[in-house]
MARVEXTOR-815331 format. One record per residue: x, y, z of N, C-alpha, C, O in turn; chain; residue number from 1. Coordinates in pm, whole numbers, plus 32768, in hexadecimal, padded with zeros to 4 digits. Layout:
// residues N
{n_east: X&n_north: Y&n_up: Z&ca_east: X&ca_north: Y&ca_up: Z&c_east: X&c_north: Y&c_up: Z&o_east: X&o_north: Y&o_up: Z&c: A&k: NUM}
...
END
This chain:
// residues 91
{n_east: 4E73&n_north: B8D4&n_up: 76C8&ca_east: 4EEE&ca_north: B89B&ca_up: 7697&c_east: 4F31&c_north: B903&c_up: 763E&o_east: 4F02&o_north: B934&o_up: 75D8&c: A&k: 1}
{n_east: 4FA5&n_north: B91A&n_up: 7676&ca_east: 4FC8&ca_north: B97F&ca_up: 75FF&c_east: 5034&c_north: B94F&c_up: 7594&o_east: 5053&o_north: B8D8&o_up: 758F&c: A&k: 2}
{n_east: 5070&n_north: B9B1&n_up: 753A&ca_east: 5097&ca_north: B982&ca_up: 74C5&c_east: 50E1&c_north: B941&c_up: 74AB&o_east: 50DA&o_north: B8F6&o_up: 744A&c: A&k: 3}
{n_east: 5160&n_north: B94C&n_up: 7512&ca_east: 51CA&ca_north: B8D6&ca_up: 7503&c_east: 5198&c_north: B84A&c_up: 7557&o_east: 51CC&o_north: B7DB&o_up: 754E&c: A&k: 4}
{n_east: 5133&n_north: B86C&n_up: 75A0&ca_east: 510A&ca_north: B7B3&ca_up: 75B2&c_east: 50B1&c_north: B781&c_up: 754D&o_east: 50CF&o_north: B70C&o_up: 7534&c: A&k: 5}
{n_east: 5057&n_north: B7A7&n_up: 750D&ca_east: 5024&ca_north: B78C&ca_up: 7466&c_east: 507F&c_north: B745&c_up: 741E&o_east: 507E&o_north: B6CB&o_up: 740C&c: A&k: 6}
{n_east: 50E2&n_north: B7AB&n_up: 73EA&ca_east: 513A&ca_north: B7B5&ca_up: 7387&c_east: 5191&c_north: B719&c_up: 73DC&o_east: 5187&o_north: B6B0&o_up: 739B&c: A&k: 7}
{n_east: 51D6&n_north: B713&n_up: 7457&ca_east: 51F4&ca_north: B6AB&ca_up: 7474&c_east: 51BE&c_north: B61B&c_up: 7479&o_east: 51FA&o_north: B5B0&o_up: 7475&c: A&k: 8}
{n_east: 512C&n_north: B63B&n_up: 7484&ca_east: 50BB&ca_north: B5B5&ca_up: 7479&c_east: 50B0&c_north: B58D&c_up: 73C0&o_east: 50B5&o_north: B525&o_up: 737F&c: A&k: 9}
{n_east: 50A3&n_north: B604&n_up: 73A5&ca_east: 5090&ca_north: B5A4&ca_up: 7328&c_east: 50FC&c_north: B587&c_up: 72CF&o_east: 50F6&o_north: B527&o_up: 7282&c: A&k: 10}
{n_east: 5187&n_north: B5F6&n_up: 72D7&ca_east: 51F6&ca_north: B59F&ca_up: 727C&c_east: 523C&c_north: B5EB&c_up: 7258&o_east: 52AA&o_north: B5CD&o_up: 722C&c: A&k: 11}
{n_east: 51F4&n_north: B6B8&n_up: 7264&ca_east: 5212&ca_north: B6F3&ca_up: 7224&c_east: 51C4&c_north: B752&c_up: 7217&o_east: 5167&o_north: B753&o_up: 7268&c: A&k: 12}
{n_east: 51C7&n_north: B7C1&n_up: 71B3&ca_east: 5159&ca_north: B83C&ca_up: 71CD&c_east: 50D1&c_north: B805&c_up: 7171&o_east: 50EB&o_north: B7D8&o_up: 7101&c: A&k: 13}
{n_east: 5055&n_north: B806&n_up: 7198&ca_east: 4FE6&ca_north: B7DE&ca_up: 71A7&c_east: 4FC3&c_north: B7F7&c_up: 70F1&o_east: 4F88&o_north: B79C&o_up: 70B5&c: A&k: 14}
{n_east: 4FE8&n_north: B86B&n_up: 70AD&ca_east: 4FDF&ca_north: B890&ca_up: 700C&c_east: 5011&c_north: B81F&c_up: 6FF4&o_east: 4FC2&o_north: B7C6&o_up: 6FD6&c: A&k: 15}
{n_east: 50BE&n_north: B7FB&n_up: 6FFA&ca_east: 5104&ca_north: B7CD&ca_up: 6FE5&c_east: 50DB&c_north: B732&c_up: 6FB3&o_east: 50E6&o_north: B70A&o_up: 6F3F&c: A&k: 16}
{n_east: 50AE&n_north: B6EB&n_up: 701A&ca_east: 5062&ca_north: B65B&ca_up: 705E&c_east: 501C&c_north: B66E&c_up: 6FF1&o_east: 502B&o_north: B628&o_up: 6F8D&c: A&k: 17}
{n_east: 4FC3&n_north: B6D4&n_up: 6FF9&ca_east: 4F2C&ca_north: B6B1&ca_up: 6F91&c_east: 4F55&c_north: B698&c_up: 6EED&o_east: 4F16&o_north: B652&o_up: 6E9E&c: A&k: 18}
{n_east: 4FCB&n_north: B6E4&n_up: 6ED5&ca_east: 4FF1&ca_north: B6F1&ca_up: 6E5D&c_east: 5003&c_north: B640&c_up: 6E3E&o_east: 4FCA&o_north: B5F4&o_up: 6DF0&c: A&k: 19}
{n_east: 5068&n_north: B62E&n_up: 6E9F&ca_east: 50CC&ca_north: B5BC&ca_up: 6E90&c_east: 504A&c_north: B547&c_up: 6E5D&o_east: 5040&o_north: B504&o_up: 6DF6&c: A&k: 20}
{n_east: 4FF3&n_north: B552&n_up: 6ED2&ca_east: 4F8A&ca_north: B4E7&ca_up: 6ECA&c_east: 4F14&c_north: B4ED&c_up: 6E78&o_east: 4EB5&o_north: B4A3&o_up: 6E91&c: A&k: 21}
{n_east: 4F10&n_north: B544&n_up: 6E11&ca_east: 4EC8&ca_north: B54D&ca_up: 6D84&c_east: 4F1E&c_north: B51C&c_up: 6D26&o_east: 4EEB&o_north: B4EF&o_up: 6CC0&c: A&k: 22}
{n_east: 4FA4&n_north: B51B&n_up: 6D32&ca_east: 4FEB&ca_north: B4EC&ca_up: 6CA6&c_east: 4FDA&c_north: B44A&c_up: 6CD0&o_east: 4F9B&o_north: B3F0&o_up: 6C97&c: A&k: 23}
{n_east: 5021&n_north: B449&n_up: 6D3F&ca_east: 503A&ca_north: B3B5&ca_up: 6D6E&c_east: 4F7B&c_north: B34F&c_up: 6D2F&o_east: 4F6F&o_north: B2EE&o_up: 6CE5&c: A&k: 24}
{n_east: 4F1B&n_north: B397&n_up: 6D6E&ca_east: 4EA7&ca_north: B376&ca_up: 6D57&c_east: 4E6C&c_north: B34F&c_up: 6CDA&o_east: 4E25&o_north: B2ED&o_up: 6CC3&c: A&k: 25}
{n_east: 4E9D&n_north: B3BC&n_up: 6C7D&ca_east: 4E9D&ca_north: B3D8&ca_up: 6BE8&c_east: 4EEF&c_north: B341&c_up: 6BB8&o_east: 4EB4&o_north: B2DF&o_up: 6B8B&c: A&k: 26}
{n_east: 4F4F&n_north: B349&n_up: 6BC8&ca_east: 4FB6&ca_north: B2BE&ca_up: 6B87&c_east: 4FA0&c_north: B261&c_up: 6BBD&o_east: 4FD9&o_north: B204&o_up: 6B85&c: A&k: 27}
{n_east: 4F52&n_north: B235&n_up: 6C34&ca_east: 4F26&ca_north: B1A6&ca_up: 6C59&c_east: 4E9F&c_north: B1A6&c_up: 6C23&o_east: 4E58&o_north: B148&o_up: 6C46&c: A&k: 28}
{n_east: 4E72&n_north: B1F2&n_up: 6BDF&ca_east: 4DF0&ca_north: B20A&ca_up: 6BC4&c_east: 4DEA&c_north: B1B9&c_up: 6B31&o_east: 4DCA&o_north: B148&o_up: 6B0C&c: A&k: 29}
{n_east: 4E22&n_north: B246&n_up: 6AEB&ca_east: 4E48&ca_north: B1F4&ca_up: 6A4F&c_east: 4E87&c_north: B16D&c_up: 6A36&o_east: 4E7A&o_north: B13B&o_up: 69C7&c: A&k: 30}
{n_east: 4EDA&n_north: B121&n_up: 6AA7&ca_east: 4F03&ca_north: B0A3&ca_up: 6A9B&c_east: 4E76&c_north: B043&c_up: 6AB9&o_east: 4E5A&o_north: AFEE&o_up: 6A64&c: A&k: 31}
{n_east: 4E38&n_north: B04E&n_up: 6B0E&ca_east: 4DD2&ca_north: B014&ca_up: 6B2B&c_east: 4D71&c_north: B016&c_up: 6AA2&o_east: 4D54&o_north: AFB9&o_up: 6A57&c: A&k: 32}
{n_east: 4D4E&n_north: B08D&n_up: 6A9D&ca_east: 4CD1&ca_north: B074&ca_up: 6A3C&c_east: 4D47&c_north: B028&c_up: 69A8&o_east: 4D11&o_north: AFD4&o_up: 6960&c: A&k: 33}
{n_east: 4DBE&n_north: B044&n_up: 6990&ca_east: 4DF5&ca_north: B01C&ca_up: 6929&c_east: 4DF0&c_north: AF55&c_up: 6944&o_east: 4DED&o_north: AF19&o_up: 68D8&c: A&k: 34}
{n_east: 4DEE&n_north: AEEF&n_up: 69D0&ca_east: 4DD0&ca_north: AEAD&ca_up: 69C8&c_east: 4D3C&c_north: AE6A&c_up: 69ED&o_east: 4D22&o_north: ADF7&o_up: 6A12&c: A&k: 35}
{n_east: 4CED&n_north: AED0&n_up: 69D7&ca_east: 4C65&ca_north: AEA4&ca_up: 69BE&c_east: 4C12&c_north: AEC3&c_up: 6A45&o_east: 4B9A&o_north: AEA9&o_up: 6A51&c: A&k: 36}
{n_east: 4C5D&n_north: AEF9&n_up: 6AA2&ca_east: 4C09&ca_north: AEE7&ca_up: 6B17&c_east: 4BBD&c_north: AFA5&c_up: 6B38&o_east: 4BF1&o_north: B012&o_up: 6B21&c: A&k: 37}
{n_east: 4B27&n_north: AF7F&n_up: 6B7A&ca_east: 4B05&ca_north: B002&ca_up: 6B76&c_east: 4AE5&c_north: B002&c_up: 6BED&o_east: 4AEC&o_north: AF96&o_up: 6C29&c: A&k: 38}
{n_east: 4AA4&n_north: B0B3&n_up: 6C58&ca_east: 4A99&ca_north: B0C7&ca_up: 6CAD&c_east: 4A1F&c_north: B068&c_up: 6D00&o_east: 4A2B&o_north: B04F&o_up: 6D78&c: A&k: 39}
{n_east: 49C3&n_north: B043&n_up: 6CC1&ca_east: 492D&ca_north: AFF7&ca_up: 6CB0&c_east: 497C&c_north: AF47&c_up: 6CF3&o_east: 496A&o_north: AF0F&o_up: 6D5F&c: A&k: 40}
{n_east: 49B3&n_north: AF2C&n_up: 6CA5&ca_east: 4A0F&ca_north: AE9B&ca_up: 6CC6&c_east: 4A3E&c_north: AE9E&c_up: 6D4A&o_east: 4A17&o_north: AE5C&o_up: 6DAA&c: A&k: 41}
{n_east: 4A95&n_north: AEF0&n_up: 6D44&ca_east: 4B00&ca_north: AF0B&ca_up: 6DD0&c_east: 4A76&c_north: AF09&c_up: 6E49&o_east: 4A52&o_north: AEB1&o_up: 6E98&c: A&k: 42}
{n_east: 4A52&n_north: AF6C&n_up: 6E34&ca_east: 49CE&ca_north: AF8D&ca_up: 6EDD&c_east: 4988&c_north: AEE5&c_up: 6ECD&o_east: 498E&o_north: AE97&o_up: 6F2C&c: A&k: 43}
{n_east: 4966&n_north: AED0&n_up: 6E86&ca_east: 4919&ca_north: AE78&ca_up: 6EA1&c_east: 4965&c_north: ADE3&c_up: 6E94&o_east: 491B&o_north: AD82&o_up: 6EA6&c: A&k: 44}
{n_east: 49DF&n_north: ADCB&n_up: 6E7B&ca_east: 4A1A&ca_north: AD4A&ca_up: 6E8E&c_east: 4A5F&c_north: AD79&c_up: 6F4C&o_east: 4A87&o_north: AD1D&o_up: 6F93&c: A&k: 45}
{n_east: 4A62&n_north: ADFD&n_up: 6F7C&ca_east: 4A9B&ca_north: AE09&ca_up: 7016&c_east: 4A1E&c_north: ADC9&c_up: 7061&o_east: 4A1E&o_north: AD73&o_up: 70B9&c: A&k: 46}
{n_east: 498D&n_north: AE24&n_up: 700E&ca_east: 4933&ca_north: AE0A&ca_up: 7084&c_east: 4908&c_north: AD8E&c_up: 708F&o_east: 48CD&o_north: AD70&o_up: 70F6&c: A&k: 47}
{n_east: 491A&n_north: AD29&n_up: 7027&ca_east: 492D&ca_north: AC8C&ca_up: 7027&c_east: 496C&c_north: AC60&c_up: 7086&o_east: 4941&o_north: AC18&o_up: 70E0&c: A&k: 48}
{n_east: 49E9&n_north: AC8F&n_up: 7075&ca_east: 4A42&ca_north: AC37&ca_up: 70D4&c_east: 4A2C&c_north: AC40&c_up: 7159&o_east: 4A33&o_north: ABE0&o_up: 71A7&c: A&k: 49}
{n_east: 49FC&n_north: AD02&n_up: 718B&ca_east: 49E2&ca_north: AD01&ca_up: 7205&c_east: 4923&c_north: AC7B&c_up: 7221&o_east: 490B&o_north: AC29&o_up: 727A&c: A&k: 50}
{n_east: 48EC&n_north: AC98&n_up: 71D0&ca_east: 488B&ca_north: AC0B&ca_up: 7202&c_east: 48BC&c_north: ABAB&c_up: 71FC&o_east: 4899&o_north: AB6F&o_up: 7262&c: A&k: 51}
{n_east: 4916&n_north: AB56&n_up: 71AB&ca_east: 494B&ca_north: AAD6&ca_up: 71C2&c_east: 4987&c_north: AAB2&c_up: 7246&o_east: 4976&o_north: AA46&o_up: 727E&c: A&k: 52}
{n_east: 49E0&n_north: AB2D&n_up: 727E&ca_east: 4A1E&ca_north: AB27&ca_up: 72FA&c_east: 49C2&c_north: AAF3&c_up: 7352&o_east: 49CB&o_north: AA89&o_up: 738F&c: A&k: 53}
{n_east: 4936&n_north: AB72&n_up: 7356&ca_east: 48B3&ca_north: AB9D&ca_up: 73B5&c_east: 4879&c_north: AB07&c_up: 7393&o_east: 4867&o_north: AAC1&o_up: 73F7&c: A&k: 54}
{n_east: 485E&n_north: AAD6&n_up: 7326&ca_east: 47DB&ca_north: AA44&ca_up: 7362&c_east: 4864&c_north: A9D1&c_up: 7355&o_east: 4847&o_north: A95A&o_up: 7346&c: A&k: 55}
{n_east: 48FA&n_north: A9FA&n_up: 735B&ca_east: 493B&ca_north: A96B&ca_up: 73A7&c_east: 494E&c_north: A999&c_up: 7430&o_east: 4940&o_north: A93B&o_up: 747E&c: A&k: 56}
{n_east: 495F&n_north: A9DF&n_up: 7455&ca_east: 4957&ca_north: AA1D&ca_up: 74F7&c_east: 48DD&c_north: AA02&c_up: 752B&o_east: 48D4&o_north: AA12&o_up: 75A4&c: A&k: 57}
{n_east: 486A&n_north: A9D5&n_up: 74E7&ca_east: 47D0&ca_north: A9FD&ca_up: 754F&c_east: 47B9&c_north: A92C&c_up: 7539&o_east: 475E&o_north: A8EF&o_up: 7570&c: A&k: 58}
{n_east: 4806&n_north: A8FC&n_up: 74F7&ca_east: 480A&ca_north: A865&ca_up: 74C3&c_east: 4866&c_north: A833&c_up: 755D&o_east: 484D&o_north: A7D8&o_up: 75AC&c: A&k: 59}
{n_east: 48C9&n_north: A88F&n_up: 755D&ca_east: 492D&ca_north: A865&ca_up: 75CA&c_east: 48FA&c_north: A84D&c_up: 763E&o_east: 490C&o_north: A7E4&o_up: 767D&c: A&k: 60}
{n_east: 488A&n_north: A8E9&n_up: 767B&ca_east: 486F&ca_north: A8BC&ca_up: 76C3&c_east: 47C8&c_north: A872&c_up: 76CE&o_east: 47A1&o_north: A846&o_up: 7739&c: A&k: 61}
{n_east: 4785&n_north: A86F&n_up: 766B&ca_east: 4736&ca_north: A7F2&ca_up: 767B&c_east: 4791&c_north: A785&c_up: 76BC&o_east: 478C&o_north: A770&o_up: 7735&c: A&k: 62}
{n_east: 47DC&n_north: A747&n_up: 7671&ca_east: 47F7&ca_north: A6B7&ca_up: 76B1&c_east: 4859&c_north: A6CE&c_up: 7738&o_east: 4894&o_north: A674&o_up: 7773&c: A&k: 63}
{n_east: 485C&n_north: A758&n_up: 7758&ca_east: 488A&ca_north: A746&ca_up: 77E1&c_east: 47E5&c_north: A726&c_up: 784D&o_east: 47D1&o_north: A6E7&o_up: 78B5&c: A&k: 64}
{n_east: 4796&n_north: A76D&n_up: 77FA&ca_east: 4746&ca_north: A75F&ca_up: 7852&c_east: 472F&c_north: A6E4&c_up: 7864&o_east: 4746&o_north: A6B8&o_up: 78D5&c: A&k: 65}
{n_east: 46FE&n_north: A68F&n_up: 7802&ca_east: 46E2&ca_north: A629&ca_up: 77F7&c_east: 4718&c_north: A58F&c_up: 7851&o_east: 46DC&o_north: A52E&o_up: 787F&c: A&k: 66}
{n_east: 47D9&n_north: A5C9&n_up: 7846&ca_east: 4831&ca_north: A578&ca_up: 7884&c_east: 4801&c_north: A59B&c_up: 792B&o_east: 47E7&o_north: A544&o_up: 797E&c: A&k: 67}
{n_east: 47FD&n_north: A60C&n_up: 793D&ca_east: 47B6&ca_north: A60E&ca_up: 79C5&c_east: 4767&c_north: A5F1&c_up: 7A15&o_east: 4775&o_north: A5DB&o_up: 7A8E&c: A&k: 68}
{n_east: 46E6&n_north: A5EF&n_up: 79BA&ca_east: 467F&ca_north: A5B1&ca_up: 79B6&c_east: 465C&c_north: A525&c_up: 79F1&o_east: 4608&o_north: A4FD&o_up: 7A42&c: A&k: 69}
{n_east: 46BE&n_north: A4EB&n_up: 79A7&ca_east: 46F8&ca_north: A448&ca_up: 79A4&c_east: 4714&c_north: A430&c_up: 7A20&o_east: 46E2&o_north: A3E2&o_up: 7A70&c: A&k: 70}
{n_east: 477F&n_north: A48E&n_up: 7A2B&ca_east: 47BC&ca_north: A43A&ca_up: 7AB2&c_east: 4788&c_north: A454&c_up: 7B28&o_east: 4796&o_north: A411&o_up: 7B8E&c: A&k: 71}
{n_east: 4741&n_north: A4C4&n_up: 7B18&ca_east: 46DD&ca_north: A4FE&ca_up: 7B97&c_east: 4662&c_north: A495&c_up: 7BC3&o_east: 4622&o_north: A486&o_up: 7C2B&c: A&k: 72}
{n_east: 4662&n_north: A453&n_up: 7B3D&ca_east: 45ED&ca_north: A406&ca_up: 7B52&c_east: 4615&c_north: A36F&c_up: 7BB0&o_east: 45CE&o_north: A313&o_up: 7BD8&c: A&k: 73}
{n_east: 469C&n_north: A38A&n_up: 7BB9&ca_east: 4705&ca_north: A2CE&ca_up: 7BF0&c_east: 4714&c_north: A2FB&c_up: 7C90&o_east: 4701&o_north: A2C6&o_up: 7CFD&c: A&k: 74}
{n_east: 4747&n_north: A38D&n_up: 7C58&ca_east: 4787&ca_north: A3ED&ca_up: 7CF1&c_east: 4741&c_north: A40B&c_up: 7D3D&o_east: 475E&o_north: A3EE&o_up: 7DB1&c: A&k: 75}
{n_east: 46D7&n_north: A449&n_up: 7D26&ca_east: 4661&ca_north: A487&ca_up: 7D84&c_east: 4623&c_north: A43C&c_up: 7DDF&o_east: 4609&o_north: A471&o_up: 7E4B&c: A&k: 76}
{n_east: 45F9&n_north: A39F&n_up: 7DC5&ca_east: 4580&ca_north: A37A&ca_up: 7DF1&c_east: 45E1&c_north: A2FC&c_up: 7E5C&o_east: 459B&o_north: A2B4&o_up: 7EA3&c: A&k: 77}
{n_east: 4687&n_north: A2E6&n_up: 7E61&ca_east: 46BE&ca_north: A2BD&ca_up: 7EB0&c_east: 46E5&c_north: A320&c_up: 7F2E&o_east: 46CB&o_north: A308&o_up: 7FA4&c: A&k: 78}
{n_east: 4737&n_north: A3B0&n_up: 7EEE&ca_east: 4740&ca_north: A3E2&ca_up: 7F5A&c_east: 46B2&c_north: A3F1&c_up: 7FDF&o_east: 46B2&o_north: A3EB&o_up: 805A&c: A&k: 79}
{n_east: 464D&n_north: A406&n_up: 7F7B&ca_east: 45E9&ca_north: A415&ca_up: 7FEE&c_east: 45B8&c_north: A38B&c_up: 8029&o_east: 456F&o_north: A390&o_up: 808C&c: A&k: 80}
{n_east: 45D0&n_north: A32D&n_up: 8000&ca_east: 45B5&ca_north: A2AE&ca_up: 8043&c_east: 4630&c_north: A2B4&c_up: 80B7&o_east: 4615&o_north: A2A2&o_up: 812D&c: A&k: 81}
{n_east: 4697&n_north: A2C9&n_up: 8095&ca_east: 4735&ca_north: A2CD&ca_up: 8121&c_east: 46F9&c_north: A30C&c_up: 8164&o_east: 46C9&o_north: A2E1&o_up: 81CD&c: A&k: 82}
{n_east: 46E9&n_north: A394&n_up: 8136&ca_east: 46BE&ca_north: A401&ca_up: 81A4&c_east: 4630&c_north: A3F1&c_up: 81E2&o_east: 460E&o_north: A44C&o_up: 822D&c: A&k: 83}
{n_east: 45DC&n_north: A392&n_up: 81CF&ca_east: 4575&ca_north: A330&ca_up: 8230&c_east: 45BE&c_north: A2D9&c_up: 827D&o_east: 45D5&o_north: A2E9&o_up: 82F5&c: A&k: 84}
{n_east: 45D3&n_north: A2A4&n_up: 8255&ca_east: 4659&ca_north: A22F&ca_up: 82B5&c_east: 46B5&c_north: A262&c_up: 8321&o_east: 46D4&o_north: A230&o_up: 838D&c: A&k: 85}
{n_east: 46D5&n_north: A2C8&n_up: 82ED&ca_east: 4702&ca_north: A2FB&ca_up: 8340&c_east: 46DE&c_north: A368&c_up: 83BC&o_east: 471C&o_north: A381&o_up: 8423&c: A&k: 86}
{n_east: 4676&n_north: A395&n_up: 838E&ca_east: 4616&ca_north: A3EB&ca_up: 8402&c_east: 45DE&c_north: A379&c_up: 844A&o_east: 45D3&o_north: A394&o_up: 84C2&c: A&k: 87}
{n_east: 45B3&n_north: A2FB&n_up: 8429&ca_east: 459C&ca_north: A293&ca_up: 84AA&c_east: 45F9&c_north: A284&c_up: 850B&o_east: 45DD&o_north: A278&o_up: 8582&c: A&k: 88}
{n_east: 4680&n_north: A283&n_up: 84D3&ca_east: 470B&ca_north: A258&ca_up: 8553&c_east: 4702&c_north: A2D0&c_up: 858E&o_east: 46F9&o_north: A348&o_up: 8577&c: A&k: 89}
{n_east: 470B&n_north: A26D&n_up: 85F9&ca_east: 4728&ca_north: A2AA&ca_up: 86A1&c_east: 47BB&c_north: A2EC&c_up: 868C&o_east: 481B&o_north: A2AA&o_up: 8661&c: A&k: 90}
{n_east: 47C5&n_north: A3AB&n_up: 86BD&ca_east: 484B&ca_north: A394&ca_up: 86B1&c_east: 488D&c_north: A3A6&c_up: 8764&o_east: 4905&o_north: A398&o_up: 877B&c: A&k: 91}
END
């Protein structure tokens, strides 16, 4: 990749970017810790949330299974009774 597709991907010349995104970093930084919050909090209230997502997603599909389960148990044991009934007729 050369320099003007870089420089086009990221916004601008690559020094430039890095500069920008240490100050920018710096001043959301000091606002944060100025309202109490630290790096320790942040990682670990994300990786929360990503498990809350992960065991309501694995909850979801338990009771799919479950709902399946169910009806497989109503569904199954008719179709194969038709499909006896029906391998007797003459066609």
């Amino acid at each position: 990749m050369d320099g003007s597709a870089l420089a086009r991907f990221l916004g601008g010349s690559p020094i430039s970017v890095a500069v920008r995104l240490v100050v920018v970093s710096f001043i959301v930084g000091i606002l944060l810790v100025m309202w109490g919050f630290e790096p320790g909090d942040i990682v670990d209230g994300i990786v929360q949330l990503f498990r809350r997502l992960v065991d309501f997603a694995l909850t979801d599909f338990h009771q799919f299974g479950r709902t399946l389960l169910t009806g497989a148990i109503v569904v199954v044991p008719i179709w194969f009774v038709m499909r006896l009934l029906d391998a007797r007729r003459p066609r």
